[in-house]
C-alpha positions in Angstrom: 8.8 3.5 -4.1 6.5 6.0 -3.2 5.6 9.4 -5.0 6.0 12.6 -2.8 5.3 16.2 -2.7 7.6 19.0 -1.3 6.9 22.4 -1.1 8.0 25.8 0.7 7.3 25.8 4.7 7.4 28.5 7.0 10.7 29.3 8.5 12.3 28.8 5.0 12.1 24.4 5.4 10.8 22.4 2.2 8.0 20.3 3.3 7.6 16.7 1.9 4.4 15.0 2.5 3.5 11.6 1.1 -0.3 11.8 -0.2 -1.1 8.4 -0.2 -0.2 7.8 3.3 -1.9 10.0 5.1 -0.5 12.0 8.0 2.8 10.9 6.4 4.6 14.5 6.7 8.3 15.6 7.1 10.5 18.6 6.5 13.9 19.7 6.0 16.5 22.3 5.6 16.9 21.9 1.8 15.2 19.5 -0.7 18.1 16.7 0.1 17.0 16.7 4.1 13.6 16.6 3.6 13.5 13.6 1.2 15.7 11.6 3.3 13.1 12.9 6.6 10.5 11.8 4.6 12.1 8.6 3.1 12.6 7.6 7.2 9.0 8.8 7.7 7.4 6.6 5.1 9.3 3.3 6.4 8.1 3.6 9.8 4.8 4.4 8.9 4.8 1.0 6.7 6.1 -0.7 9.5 3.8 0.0 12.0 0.9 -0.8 9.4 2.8 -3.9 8.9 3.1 -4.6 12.7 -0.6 -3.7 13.6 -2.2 -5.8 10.6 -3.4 -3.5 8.4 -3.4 -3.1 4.6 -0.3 -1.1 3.1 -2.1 1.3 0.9 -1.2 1.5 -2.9 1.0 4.6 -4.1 -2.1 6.1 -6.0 -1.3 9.8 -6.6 -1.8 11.3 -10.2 -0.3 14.5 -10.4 -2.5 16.9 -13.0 -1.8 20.5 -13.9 -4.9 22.5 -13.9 -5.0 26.2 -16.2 
């Protein structure tokens, strides 16, 4: 499991983007399309870490709310 961020994107398309992958960005119509875009996105990024040797980073996003 991995923790992600969506937000607004030009065009009117939520933006999900997976911080502790970096580079790991998707985008959809609504908030359903873009998590399952990003939920593709995020296994094939681990996949290719997998295939190339390298480390898997660790889901290490704290989310803080800053007044």
């Amino acid at each position: 499991m991995r923790k992600v961020i969506l937000y607004p994107g030009e065009s009117g398309y939520i933006v999900a983007e997976c911080p502790s992958l970096p580079g790991c960005i998707s985008q959809g119509k609504n908030r359903k399309n873009a998590l399952e875009n990003i939920k593709e996105a995020i296994s094939l990024y681990i996949s290719t870490l997998i295939e190339d040797g390298k480390v898997v980073p660790q889901d290490h996003v704290e989310l803080v709310e800053v007044v």
